[in-house]
Wavefront OBJ file of the C-alpha trace (Angstrom):
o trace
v 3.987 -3.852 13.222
v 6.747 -1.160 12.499
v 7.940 0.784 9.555
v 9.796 -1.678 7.751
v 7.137 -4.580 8.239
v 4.763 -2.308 6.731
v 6.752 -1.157 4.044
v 7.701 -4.807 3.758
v 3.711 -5.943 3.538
v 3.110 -2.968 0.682
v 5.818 -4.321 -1.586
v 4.382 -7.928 -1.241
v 0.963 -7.212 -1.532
v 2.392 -4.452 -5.017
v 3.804 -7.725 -6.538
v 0.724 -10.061 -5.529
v -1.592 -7.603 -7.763
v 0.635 -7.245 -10.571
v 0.123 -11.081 -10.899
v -3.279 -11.366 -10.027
v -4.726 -8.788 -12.741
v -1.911 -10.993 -15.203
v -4.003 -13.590 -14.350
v -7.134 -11.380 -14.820
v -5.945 -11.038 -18.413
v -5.377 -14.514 -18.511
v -8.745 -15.322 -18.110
v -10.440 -12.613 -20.142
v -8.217 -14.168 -23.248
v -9.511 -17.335 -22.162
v -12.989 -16.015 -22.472
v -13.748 -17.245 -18.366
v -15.682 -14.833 -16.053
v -13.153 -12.894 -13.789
v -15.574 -11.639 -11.386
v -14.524 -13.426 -8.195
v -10.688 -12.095 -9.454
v -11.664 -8.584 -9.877
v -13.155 -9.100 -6.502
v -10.159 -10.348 -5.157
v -8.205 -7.562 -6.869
v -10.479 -4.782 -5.200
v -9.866 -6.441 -2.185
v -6.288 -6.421 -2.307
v -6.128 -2.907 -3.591
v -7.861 -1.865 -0.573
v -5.676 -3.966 2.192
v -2.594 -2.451 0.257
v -4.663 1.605 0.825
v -5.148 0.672 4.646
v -1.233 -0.220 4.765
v -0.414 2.916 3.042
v -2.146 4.985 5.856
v -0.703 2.955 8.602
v 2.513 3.251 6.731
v 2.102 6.950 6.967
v 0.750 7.066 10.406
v 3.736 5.223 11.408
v 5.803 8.200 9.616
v 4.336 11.044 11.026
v 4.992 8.988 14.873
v 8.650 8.636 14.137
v 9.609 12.117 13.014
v 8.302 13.821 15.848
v 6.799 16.894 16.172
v 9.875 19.144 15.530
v 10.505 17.921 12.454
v 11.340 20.412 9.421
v 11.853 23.228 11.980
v 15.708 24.728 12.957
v 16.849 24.688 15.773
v 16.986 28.478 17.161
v 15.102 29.367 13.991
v 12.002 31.727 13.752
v 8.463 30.821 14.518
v 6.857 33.360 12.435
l 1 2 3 4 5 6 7 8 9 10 11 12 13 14 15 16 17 18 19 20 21 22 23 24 25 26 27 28 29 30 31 32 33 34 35 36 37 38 39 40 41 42 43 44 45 46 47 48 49 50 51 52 53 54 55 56 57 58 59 60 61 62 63 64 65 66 67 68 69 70 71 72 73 74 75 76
């Protein structure tokens, strides 16, 4: 997976929460037990963490180990 597909999966998974704890309030109005959503919700929440670090992993591989340094600068 590269940078944009993860990027990609975080926006997706951003948008699948937002409805999924709409629905969560949904079913609190409706006075039905949201335990399996919360669940799910935690769940997702978690997938979109793991993305965030590959995401960032991912980053850090691309820059390259010179970045934020000039060229013929100081090392001190």
């Amino acid at each position: 997976m590269d940078l944009e597909d993860v990027r990609s999966e975080i926006e997706h998974m951003r948008v699948q929460v937002g409805r999924q704890r709409k629905e969560i309030l949904q079913l609190q109005r409706a006075g039905i037990s949201t335990a399996s959503a919360e669940l799910l919700l935690v769940r997702m929440l978690a997938r979109i963490e793991g993305l965030c670090a590959e995401r960032d992993r991912l980053k850090k591989e691309q820059d390259g180990p010179m970045k934020g340094r000039v060229l013929g600068g100081r090392s001190w």
